[in-house]
N, C-alpha and C positions, 0 to 999 in steps of 0.2 A: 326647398327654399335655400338661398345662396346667400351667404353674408361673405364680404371682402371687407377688409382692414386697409386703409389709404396709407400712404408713407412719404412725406415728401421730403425728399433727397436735398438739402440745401448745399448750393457749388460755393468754393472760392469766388468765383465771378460775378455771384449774386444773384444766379438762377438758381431757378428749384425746378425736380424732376418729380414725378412721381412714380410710383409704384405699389404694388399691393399684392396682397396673399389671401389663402383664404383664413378665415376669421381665427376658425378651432385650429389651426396650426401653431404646435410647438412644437419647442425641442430644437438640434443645433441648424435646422432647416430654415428657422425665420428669418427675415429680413435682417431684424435687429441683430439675431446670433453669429451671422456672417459675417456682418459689418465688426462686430467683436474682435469674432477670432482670428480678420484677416488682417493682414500685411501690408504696410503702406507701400507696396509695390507692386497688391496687387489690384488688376483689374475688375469691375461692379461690367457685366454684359445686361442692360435693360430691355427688355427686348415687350413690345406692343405692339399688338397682330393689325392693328391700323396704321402704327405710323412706321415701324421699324424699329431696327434695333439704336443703343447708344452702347459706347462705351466709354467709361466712367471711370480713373484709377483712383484707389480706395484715400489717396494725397490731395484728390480736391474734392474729397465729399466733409462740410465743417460740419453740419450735424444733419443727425434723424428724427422725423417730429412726427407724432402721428396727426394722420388727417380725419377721412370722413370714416363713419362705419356705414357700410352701403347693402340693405337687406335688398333682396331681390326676390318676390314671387315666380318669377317665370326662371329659371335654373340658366338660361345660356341667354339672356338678356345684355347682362355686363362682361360676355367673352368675350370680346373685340378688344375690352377695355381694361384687362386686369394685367398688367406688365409682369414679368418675370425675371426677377435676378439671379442671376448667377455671380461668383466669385472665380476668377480664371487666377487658378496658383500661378506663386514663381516667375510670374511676367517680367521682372525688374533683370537688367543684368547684371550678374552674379561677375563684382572685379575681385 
């Protein structure tokens, strides 16, 4: 069985994105702890195996809220659906 944790990404603009991890994940790999430890210059990569990827600099995300917690019986029901963030260092240029 498959639990995912929702996370929606609230913009400057007044969109929201989502994202999510798996449930039991800690440590400085979650959502939340990236969002922490990064740099307002750098770039959030959201990437969703249905829709594509976004990219997101860590200056227009206003906050992180969490969302649904989504159990799943069948193990690869909600891949399609579970986005993946990355944090791309050092983006900003360095004057």
């Amino acid at each position: 069985m498959k639990t995912i944790q929702i996370y929606n990404l609230h913009l400057v603009n007044g969109e929201v994105i989502q994202a999510a991890e798996d449930y039991e994940l800690k440590g400085k790999k979650t959502i939340v702890s990236l969002f922490q430890k990064a740099d307002d210059e750098d770039i959030f990569v959201i990437t969703d195996l249905l829709l594509g990827s976004c990219y997101v600099p860590k200056k227009n995300i206003v906050c992180i809220t969490t969302g649904d917690v989504r159990v799943d019986a069948e193990p690869d029901r909600f891949e399609t659906n579970i986005s993946l963030l990355r944090r791309v260092k050092n983006c900003g240029s360095q004057n």
